[in-house]
N, C-alpha and C positions, 0 to 999 in steps of 0.2 A: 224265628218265632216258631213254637209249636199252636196246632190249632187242632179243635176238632174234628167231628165230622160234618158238623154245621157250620163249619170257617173260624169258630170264633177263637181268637189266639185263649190261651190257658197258658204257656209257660213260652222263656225263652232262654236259646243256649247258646254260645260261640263256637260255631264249627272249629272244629283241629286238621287240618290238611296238612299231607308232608310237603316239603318245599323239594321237588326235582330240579329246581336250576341247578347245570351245571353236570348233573348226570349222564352220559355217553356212553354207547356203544358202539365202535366203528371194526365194519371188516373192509380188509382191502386185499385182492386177489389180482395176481399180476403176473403173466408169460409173455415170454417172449422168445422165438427161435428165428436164428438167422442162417444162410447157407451162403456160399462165395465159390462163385465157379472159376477153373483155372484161365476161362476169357473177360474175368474182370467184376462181372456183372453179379451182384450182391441182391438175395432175395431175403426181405424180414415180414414177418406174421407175429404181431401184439395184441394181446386181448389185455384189459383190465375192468376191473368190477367194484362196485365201490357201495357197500349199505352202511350207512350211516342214521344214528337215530340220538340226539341229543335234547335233553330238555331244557326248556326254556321258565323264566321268571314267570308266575301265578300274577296275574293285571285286575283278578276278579278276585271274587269270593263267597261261594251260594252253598245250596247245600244239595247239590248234584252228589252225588257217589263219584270215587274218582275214577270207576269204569265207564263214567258216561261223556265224560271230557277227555281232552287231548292238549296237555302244553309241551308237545315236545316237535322240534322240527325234524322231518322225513325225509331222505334222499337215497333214492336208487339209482346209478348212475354204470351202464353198459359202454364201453368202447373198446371198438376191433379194429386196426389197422392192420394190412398188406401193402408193404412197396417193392421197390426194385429200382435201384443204384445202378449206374454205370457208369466208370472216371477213366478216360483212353486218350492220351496225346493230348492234353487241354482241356481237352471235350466232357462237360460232367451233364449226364441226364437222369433225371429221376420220377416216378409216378409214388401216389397214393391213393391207396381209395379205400374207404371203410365208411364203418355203420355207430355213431352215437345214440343211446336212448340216456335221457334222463326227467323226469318229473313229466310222463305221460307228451314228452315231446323225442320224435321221433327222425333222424336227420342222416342223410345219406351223402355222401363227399367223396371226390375224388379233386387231386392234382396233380398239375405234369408241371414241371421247372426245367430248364436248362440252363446251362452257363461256358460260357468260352472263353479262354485265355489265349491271347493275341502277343506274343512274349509278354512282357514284363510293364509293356506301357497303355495296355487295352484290353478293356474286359467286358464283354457282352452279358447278358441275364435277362431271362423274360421268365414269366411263369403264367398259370390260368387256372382258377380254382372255382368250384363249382358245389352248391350246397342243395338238397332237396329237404325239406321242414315239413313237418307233419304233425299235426297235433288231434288229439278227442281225449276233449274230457270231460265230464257232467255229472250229475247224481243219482245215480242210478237207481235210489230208493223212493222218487217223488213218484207218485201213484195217478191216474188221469180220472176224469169221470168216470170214463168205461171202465172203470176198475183196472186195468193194465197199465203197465208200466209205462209214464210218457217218455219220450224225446225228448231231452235235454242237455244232450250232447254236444258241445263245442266241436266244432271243426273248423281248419284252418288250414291251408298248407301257403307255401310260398316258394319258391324257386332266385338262387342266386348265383350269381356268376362274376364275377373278377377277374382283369386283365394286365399285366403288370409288364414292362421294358423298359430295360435301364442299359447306358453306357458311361462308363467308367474310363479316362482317360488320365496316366499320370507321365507326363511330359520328365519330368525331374524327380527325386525321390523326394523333395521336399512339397512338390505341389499337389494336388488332385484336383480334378473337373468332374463332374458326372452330369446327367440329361437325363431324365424318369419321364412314362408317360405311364396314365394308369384311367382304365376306365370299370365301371363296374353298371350291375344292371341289377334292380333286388324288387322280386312281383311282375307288373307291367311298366315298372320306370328307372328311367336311366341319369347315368349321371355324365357331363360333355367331358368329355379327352381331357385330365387334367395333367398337363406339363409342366415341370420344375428344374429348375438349374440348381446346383449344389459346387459348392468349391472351398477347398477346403487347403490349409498352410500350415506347416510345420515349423514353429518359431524358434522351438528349441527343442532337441531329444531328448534331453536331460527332463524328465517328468512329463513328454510328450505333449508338449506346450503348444 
Protein backbone atom coordinates (compact mmCIF):
# COMPACT_ATOMS: atom_id res chain seq x y z
CA UNK A 1 0.00 0.00 0.00
CA UNK A 2 0.99 3.48 -0.54
CA UNK A 3 -0.04 6.03 2.15
CA UNK A 4 0.38 9.51 2.98
CA UNK A 5 1.78 11.61 5.38
CA UNK A 6 -1.14 11.28 7.60
CA UNK A 7 -1.13 7.14 7.20
CA UNK A 8 -4.04 7.14 5.11
CA UNK A 9 -3.50 4.52 2.19
CA UNK A 10 -4.05 6.46 -1.44
CA UNK A 11 -2.87 3.83 -3.82
CA UNK A 12 -1.50 0.31 -4.10
CA UNK A 13 1.34 -1.55 -5.80
CA UNK A 14 2.93 -5.22 -6.16
CA UNK A 15 6.53 -4.98 -5.32
CA UNK A 16 9.01 -6.50 -8.11
CA UNK A 17 12.02 -8.23 -6.15
CA UNK A 18 14.66 -10.34 -8.12
CA UNK A 19 14.72 -13.79 -6.96
CA UNK A 20 18.63 -14.67 -5.73
CA UNK A 21 17.90 -18.35 -5.09
CA UNK A 22 20.37 -20.17 -6.27
CA UNK A 23 23.05 -17.57 -6.95
CA UNK A 24 26.80 -18.39 -5.53
CA UNK A 25 30.04 -17.17 -5.08
CA UNK A 26 32.57 -19.54 -3.68
CA UNK A 27 36.55 -19.01 -3.17
CA UNK A 28 38.55 -21.79 -1.96
CA UNK A 29 42.32 -21.32 -1.39
CA UNK A 30 44.38 -24.42 -0.49
CA UNK A 31 48.60 -25.18 0.29
CA UNK A 32 50.06 -27.40 1.29
CA UNK A 33 54.07 -28.36 1.71
CA UNK A 34 55.44 -31.30 2.84
CA UNK A 35 59.30 -32.35 3.60
CA UNK A 36 60.84 -36.16 4.23
CA UNK A 37 63.92 -36.44 6.11
CA UNK A 38 66.54 -39.11 5.00
CA UNK A 39 65.55 -40.80 8.83
CA UNK A 40 62.14 -41.48 7.92
CA UNK A 41 60.24 -38.68 9.60
CA UNK A 42 57.71 -36.75 7.34
CA UNK A 43 56.96 -33.01 8.26
CA UNK A 44 53.46 -31.41 6.38
CA UNK A 45 51.98 -27.66 6.98
CA UNK A 46 48.18 -27.28 5.25
CA UNK A 47 46.26 -24.21 5.25
CA UNK A 48 42.84 -23.95 3.48
CA UNK A 49 40.36 -21.00 3.18
CA UNK A 50 37.00 -21.22 2.23
CA UNK A 51 34.37 -17.89 1.61
CA UNK A 52 31.38 -18.93 0.41
CA UNK A 53 28.24 -16.64 -0.04
CA UNK A 54 25.08 -18.42 -1.77
CA UNK A 55 21.58 -17.16 -1.96
CA UNK A 56 18.80 -18.54 -0.59
CA UNK A 57 14.73 -18.67 -1.70
CA UNK A 58 12.69 -15.17 -0.65
CA UNK A 59 10.09 -16.82 2.46
CA UNK A 60 8.73 -12.88 2.71
CA UNK A 61 7.65 -10.28 0.71
CA UNK A 62 7.61 -6.33 2.09
CA UNK A 63 8.71 -3.49 0.62
CA UNK A 64 12.19 -3.07 2.34
CA UNK A 65 14.86 -2.08 -0.34
CA UNK A 66 16.90 -4.92 -1.07
CA UNK A 67 19.91 -3.23 0.65
CA UNK A 68 18.26 -3.63 3.77
CA UNK A 69 17.57 -7.51 3.83
CA UNK A 70 19.84 -10.41 3.44
CA UNK A 71 18.58 -13.95 1.94
CA UNK A 72 21.80 -15.33 1.31
CA UNK A 73 23.68 -17.77 3.50
CA UNK A 74 27.55 -16.68 4.70
CA UNK A 75 30.39 -18.87 5.57
CA UNK A 76 33.96 -17.99 6.26
CA UNK A 77 35.79 -20.99 7.09
CA UNK A 78 40.00 -20.82 8.25
CA UNK A 79 41.92 -24.28 8.69
CA UNK A 80 45.80 -24.78 9.44
CA UNK A 81 47.09 -28.01 9.98
CA UNK A 82 51.02 -29.01 10.94
CA UNK A 83 52.03 -32.76 11.58
CA UNK A 84 54.73 -35.07 11.64
CA UNK A 85 54.80 -38.85 10.51
CA UNK A 86 57.13 -41.34 11.43
CA UNK A 87 56.92 -45.34 9.96
CA UNK A 88 60.46 -47.35 11.29
CA UNK A 89 60.34 -51.42 11.78
CA UNK A 90 56.55 -51.58 12.47
CA UNK A 91 56.40 -48.78 14.45
CA UNK A 92 54.04 -45.82 12.96
CA UNK A 93 53.82 -42.38 15.11
CA UNK A 94 52.18 -39.42 14.17
CA UNK A 95 50.96 -35.82 15.79
CA UNK A 96 48.78 -32.92 14.67
CA UNK A 97 47.84 -29.73 15.88
CA UNK A 98 46.19 -26.70 14.24
CA UNK A 99 43.77 -23.81 14.36
CA UNK A 100 39.78 -24.03 12.83
CA UNK A 101 37.73 -20.64 12.65
CA UNK A 102 34.44 -20.87 11.09
CA UNK A 103 31.12 -18.83 11.70
CA UNK A 104 32.67 -16.71 14.66
CA UNK A 105 33.59 -20.24 16.47
CA UNK A 106 37.02 -20.53 17.15
CA UNK A 107 38.78 -24.07 17.89
CA UNK A 108 42.32 -25.25 18.64
CA UNK A 109 43.30 -29.20 18.26
CA UNK A 110 45.89 -31.31 18.36
CA UNK A 111 46.56 -35.16 18.07
CA UNK A 112 48.99 -37.91 18.82
CA UNK A 113 48.07 -41.68 17.28
CA UNK A 114 50.35 -44.69 17.25
CA UNK A 115 50.24 -48.08 15.89
CA UNK A 116 52.36 -51.39 15.94
CA UNK A 117 52.63 -54.27 13.93
CA UNK A 118 53.45 -57.48 15.72
CA UNK A 119 54.21 -59.62 12.54
CA UNK A 120 51.47 -60.45 10.58
CA UNK A 121 49.05 -61.60 13.46
CA UNK A 122 48.80 -58.44 15.96
CA UNK A 123 48.43 -55.06 15.75
CA UNK A 124 48.30 -52.38 18.59
CA UNK A 125 46.68 -48.51 18.07
CA UNK A 126 45.73 -46.06 20.49
CA UNK A 127 45.34 -42.36 19.81
CA UNK A 128 44.18 -39.12 21.99
CA UNK A 129 42.59 -36.06 20.57
CA UNK A 130 42.07 -32.87 22.30
CA UNK A 131 39.63 -29.85 21.18
CA UNK A 132 39.63 -26.06 22.67
CA UNK A 133 36.08 -24.14 21.32
CA UNK A 134 35.53 -20.70 21.66
CA UNK A 135 32.87 -18.78 20.69
CA UNK A 136 31.66 -14.50 20.82
CA UNK A 137 29.06 -13.53 19.04
CA UNK A 138 26.34 -10.59 19.47
CA UNK A 139 25.02 -7.51 17.91
CA UNK A 140 27.00 -5.03 18.19
CA UNK A 141 24.61 -2.32 17.08
CA UNK A 142 22.01 -2.49 20.19
CA UNK A 143 22.57 0.85 22.03
CA UNK A 144 22.04 0.87 26.21
CA UNK A 145 20.25 3.74 28.15
CA UNK A 146 23.65 5.36 28.71
CA UNK A 147 23.73 5.90 25.28
CA UNK A 148 26.81 3.35 24.72
CA UNK A 149 27.06 0.52 23.25
CA UNK A 150 25.67 -2.63 25.57
CA UNK A 151 26.90 -6.14 26.04
CA UNK A 152 25.58 -8.53 24.08
CA UNK A 153 28.01 -10.68 23.43
CA UNK A 154 27.75 -14.62 23.65
CA UNK A 155 30.46 -16.40 25.10
CA UNK A 156 31.08 -19.89 25.43
CA UNK A 157 34.01 -21.89 25.37
CA UNK A 158 34.28 -25.65 26.21
CA UNK A 159 37.26 -28.04 26.30
CA UNK A 160 37.40 -31.67 24.86
CA UNK A 161 39.36 -34.59 25.09
CA UNK A 162 39.15 -38.33 23.71
CA UNK A 163 40.98 -41.61 24.35
CA UNK A 164 41.07 -44.36 21.96
CA UNK A 165 42.94 -48.29 22.22
CA UNK A 166 42.42 -50.85 20.11
CA UNK A 167 43.94 -54.65 19.64
CA UNK A 168 43.58 -56.25 16.54
CA UNK A 169 44.33 -60.06 16.60
CA UNK A 170 44.16 -62.32 13.33
CA UNK A 171 44.96 -65.98 14.25
CA UNK A 172 44.39 -67.28 10.39
CA UNK A 173 43.91 -65.13 7.34
CA UNK A 174 40.44 -65.85 7.22
CA UNK A 175 39.53 -64.79 10.94
CA UNK A 176 39.86 -61.46 12.85
CA UNK A 177 39.16 -60.46 16.69
CA UNK A 178 39.79 -56.97 17.89
CA UNK A 179 39.12 -55.40 21.64
CA UNK A 180 38.48 -51.22 21.69
CA UNK A 181 38.46 -49.26 24.63
CA UNK A 182 37.52 -45.56 24.32
CA UNK A 183 36.73 -42.88 26.75
CA UNK A 184 36.23 -39.23 26.21
CA UNK A 185 35.46 -36.22 28.52
CA UNK A 186 33.52 -32.95 26.73
CA UNK A 187 33.21 -29.49 29.49
CA UNK A 188 33.05 -30.86 33.10
CA UNK A 189 31.59 -34.40 32.13
CA UNK A 190 32.72 -37.62 31.21
CA UNK A 191 31.85 -40.52 29.69
CA UNK A 192 32.69 -44.58 31.61
CA UNK A 193 35.48 -46.69 29.72
CA UNK A 194 33.41 -47.91 26.96
CA UNK A 195 34.60 -51.57 25.72
CA UNK A 196 33.73 -53.42 22.60
CA UNK A 197 34.72 -56.82 21.11
CA UNK A 198 34.51 -57.04 17.20
CA UNK A 199 35.14 -60.30 15.07
CA UNK A 200 34.89 -60.58 12.06
CA UNK A 201 35.04 -64.08 9.00
CA UNK A 202 35.90 -64.29 5.65
CA UNK A 203 33.35 -66.70 4.02
CA UNK A 204 34.48 -66.25 0.58
CA UNK A 205 37.30 -64.07 -1.31
CA UNK A 206 35.56 -64.10 -4.28
CA UNK A 207 33.55 -60.54 -3.62
CA UNK A 208 35.01 -60.43 0.09
CA UNK A 209 32.07 -62.20 1.51
Amino acid sequence: FVTDDDGQIVGEYYPLQRNRNGGFRDLHVMQELYYTTRGGDRFSLAAWYLDSHRGLAMLTSDRNKSKQKQNTQDERTLRAVAGWERLRNGLKLGARAGYTYTDRIHTLFAKAEAEYALGEKWLFSANAALHQHRVRSGDLSVIGNNGLRADTLYRQERFELSAFAAVKWRPVPRLGVAADLRWELYGDRTTPVIPALFADYVLSKRGSV
